[in-house]
N, C-alpha and C positions, 0 to 999 in steps of 0.2 A: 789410669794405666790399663792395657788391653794388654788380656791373657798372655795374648803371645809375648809383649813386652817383658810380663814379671815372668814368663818362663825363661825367658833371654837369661834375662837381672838376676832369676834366682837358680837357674838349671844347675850348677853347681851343685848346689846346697840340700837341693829339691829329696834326690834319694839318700844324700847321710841322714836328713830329719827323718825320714820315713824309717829308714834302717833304726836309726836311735829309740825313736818312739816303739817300735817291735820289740826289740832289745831291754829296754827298760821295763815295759809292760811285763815280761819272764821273769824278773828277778825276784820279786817274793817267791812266786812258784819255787823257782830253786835254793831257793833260800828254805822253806819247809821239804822239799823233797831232801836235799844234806840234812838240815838239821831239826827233822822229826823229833827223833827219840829225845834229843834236849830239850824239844820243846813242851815235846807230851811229859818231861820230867817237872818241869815250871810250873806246871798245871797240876797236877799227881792224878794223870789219866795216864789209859794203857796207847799202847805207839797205833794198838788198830782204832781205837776209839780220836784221837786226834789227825788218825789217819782219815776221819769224816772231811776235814776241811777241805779237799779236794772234789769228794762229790758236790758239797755246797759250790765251789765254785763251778764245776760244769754244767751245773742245774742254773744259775746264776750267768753262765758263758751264753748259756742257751735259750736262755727268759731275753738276754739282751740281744741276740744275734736275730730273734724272732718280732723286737722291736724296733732295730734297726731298718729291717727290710722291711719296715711303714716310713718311717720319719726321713730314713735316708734320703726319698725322694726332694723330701721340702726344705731339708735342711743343710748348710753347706758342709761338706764332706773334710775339710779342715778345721771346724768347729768342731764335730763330732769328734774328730783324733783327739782333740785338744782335751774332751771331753773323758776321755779315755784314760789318757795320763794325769789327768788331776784323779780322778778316782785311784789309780794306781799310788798315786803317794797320800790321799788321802789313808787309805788302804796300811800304808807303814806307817804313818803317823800313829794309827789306832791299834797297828800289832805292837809297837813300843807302850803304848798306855794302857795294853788290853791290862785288866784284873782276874777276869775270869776265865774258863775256857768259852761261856758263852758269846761273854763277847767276840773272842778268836773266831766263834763260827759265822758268829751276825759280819765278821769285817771281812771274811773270806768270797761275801756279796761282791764288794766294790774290785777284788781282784779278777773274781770271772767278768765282770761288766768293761774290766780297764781290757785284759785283753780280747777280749770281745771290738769293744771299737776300735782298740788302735790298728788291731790287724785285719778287722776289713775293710778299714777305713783307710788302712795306707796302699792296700789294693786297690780299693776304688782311685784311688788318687791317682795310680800308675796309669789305671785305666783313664783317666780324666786327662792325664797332661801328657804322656808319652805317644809316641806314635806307636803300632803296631809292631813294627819293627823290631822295637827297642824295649817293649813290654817285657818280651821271652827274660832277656837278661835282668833287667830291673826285679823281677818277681823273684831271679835266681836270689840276690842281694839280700830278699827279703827274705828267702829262706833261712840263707846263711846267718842274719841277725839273730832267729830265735834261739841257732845251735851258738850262735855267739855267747848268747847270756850264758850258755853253760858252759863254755870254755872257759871264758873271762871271768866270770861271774864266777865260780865253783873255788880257785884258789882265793881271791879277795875275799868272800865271804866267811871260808876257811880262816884264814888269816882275823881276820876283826872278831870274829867269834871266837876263837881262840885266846882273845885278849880279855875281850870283855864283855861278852854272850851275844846269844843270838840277838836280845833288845836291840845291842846296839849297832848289826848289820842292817837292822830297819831305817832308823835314824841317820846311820852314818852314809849308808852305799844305796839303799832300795828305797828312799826317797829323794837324794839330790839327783840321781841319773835322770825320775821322770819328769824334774824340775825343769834341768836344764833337754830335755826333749821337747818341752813346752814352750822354753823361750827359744829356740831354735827352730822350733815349728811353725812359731806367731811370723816369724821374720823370713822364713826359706820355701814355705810353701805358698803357691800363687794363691790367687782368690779367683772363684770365678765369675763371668761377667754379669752384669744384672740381667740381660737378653736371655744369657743362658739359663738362669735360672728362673727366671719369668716363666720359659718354654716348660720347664719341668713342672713349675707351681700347674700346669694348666692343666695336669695330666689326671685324673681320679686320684683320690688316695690308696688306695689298694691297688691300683693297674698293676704295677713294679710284681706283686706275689701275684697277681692273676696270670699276668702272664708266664711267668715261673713253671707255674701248676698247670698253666695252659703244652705246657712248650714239652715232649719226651724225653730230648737230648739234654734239655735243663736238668729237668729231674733226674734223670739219670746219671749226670754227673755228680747231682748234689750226694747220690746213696753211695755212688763209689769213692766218696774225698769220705762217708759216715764207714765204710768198710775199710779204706785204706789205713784213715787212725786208727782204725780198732788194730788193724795188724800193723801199725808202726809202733802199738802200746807195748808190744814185746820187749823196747829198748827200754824201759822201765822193770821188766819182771826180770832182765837177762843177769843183771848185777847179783840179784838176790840166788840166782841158778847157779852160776859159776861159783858164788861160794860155799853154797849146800853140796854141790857137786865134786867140786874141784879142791874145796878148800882154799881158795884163793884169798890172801889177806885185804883186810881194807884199803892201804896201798896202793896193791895191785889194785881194788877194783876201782878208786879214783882213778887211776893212770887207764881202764878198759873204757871208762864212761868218757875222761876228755879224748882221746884218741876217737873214739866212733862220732862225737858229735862236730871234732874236726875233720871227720872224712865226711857225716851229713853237710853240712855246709861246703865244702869241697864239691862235693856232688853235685848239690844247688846252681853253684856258681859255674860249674864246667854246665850244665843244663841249658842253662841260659845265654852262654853263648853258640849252642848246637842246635837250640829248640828249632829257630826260624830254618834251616836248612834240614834238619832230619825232617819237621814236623811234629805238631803238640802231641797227635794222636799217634804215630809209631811211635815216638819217644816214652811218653808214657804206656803205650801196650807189654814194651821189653821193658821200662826201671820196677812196674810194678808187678809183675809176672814173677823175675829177677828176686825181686824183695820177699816176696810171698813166698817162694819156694826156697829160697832160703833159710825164710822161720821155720816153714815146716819139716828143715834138716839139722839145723846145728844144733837141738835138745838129745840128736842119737848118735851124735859125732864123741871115739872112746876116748881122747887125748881132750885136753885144755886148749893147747895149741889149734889143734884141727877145729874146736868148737869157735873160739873166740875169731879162727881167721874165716869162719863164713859167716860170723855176725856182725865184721869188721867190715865186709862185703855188703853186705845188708841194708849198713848205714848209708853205707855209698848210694846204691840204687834207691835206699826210700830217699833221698836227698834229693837225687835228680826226679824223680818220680813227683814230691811235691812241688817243684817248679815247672813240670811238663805240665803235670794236674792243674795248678793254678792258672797258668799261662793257659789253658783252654777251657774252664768252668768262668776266666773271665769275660771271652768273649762268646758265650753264650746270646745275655742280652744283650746286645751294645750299648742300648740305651737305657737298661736298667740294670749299670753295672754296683752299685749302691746296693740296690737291693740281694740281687744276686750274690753279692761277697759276704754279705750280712747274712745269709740263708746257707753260706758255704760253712762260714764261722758256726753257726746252729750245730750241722752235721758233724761238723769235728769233734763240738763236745757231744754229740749224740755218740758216736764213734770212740769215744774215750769211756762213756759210760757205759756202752756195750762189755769193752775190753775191761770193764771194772767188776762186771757183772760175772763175766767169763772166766776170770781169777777166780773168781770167789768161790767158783762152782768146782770149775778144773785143781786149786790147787789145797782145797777142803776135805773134796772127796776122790780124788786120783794124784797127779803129780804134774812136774812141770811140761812134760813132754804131750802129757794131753792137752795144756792151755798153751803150748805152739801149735799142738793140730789143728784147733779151733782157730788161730789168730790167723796160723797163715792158711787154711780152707778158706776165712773173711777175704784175705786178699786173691785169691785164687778167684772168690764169687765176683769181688769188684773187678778184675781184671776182664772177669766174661762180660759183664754188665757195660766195662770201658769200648770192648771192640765190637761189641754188638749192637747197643744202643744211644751210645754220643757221637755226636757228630761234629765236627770239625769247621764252624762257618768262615774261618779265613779261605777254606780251598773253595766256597764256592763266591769270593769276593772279587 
């Protein structure tokens, strides 16, 4: 059966798998981002000490995203996703039987590795079977699946750990979702043809990051997606501000986090249908400009109301902002989109480790308004970096 055939047979199916596989890959994440302190209670460690599991997995997102961009070339980019979400449930199989907290930290490996492949692996895929065209919006999709796990994902998890602990949101919800991503994936995603990948086998092993490192506008897309997470890490810190500040109860702040991750994914998704007529690179110069100067105001905004409705704006533009972003860091190489997504994947957790680093510093020894200065200056620096030095090679096709 020839590519274009199982694109026909499986077009369908093609972007729920890929969405699903995203989606599924999030869910431990947010399963320890809710329920931390339960967990660090299970263990009888402090909430910053369990709060390591996160670094482990961006050092672990980053080891694989930096492996990827070798193998990607040789190996088929459906396999890999597949790869991704067996790690991912393997991953809750082992938080539900962990003992220790060591082991908690050894199994936090397989979740930076799960979302490591699946999500540049389902990038690459777009890049592999969609047309140009049709990329912009496909990638929006993709956006909106990560803010999905936390829409969807945030009350279910709620719910089952309420019953019968966090164990058993491992077992019960954060391993059947990557299960069936896997058999949904084996069956809706095409394969590609032996010619094509013959052509690939022929290429050096390293060519895919030579030319990377070769190319400006590559590199420099890869520092502004390491800059734009570091200031999208704000929607992480924002919870904990509004209620030091504001007093806002727990409540409220579940009802602040799902409303902005439904306006992130909103964003994504209107993105992707406006990319190909605005264009990758205006669209992203205004969402992440937009985004950036935002962070850097709603920590001095004096009402609740006025703070929470510029961070509720915020979500929006980094929304669209990472599906402009995407939509033009993938065609970078065309022909080494594999590796490139894999190298994309690297700087985000580089960019998440930045913004971890910047906490630490900002909210230790000054306050919260100083680690928005710093998050949204990051995005201010990636913004110059976006209209200065990437380039755009659909305008000159």
């Amino acid at each position: 059966m020839t590519v274009e055939k199982e694109k026909t047979a499986h077009g369908k199916l093609l972007l729920p798998a890929l969405g699903l596989a995203v989606f599924s890959a999030w869910l431990v994440t947010v399963t320890f981002e809710l329920l931390l302190i339960n967990i660090a209670n299970s263990f009888h460690v402090q909430v910053g000490t369990a709060g390591l599991v996160a670094a482990v997995g961006s050092i672990s997102g980053i080891a694989a995203g930096l492996l990827l961009s070798v193998i990607s070339m040789r190996f088929n980019h459906k396999i890999l996703l597949m790869i991704g979400l067996a790690c991912t449930g393997l991953a809750a199989v082992n938080f539900f039987l962990a003992s220790s907290f060591v082991w908690l930290l050894a199994t936090n490996v397989a979740v930076g590795a799960g979302i490591a492949f699946a999500t540049s692996m389902a990038y690459s895929l777009i890049g592999d079977f969609y047309p140009l065209e049709k990329r912009g919006r496909a990638i929006g999709w993709i956006v909106a699946a990560t803010a999905m796990a936390y829409i969807v994902g945030t009350p279910i998890i709620g719910v089952i750990a309420g019953i019968s602990g966090w164990r058993a949101v491992m077992i019960l919800f954060a391993l059947p979702v990557p299960l069936a991503g896997l058999v949904l994936s084996f069956f809706a995603i095409p394969t590609k043809s032996n010619q094509e990948v013959a052509a690939v086998k022929r290429e050096p092993f390293f060519e895919g990051c030579r030319q990377a490192v070769m190319n400006r506008s590559a590199v420099a897309a890869l520092f502004v997606t390491m800059f734009s997470m570091a200031e999208g890490s704000i929607s992480f810190y924002a919870i904990s501000y509004f209620r030091s500040q504001f007093a806002i109860t727990i409540a409220v702040s579940s009802v602040v986090m799902l409303v902005g991750n439904v306006l992130s994914a909103g964003g994504g998704v209107v993105a992707g249908l406006f990319v190909n007529r605005v264009g990758r690179k205006t669209l992203g110069t205004f969402t992440c400009l937009f985004a950036a100067l935002l962070t850097l105001s709603f920590t001095f905004m004096p009402t609740f109301n006025l703070s929470w409705g510029l961070t509720a704006l915020r979500f929006w533009f980094a929304g669209m902002s990472f599906t402009a972003g995407g939509s033009l860091v993938i065609e970078q190489l065309p022909r080494f989109r594999g590796t490139m997504m894999s190298l994309n994947t690297t700087f985000m957790n580089l960019g998440m480790l930045l913004a971890s680093f910047a906490a630490a510093f900002a909210l230790d020894l000054y306050n919260y308004q100083t680690l928005a200065l710093i998050l949204g200056g990051l995005g201010v620096v990636g913004t110059v970096i976006w209209v200065v030095l990437v380039r755009d090679p659909c305008k000159t096709q």
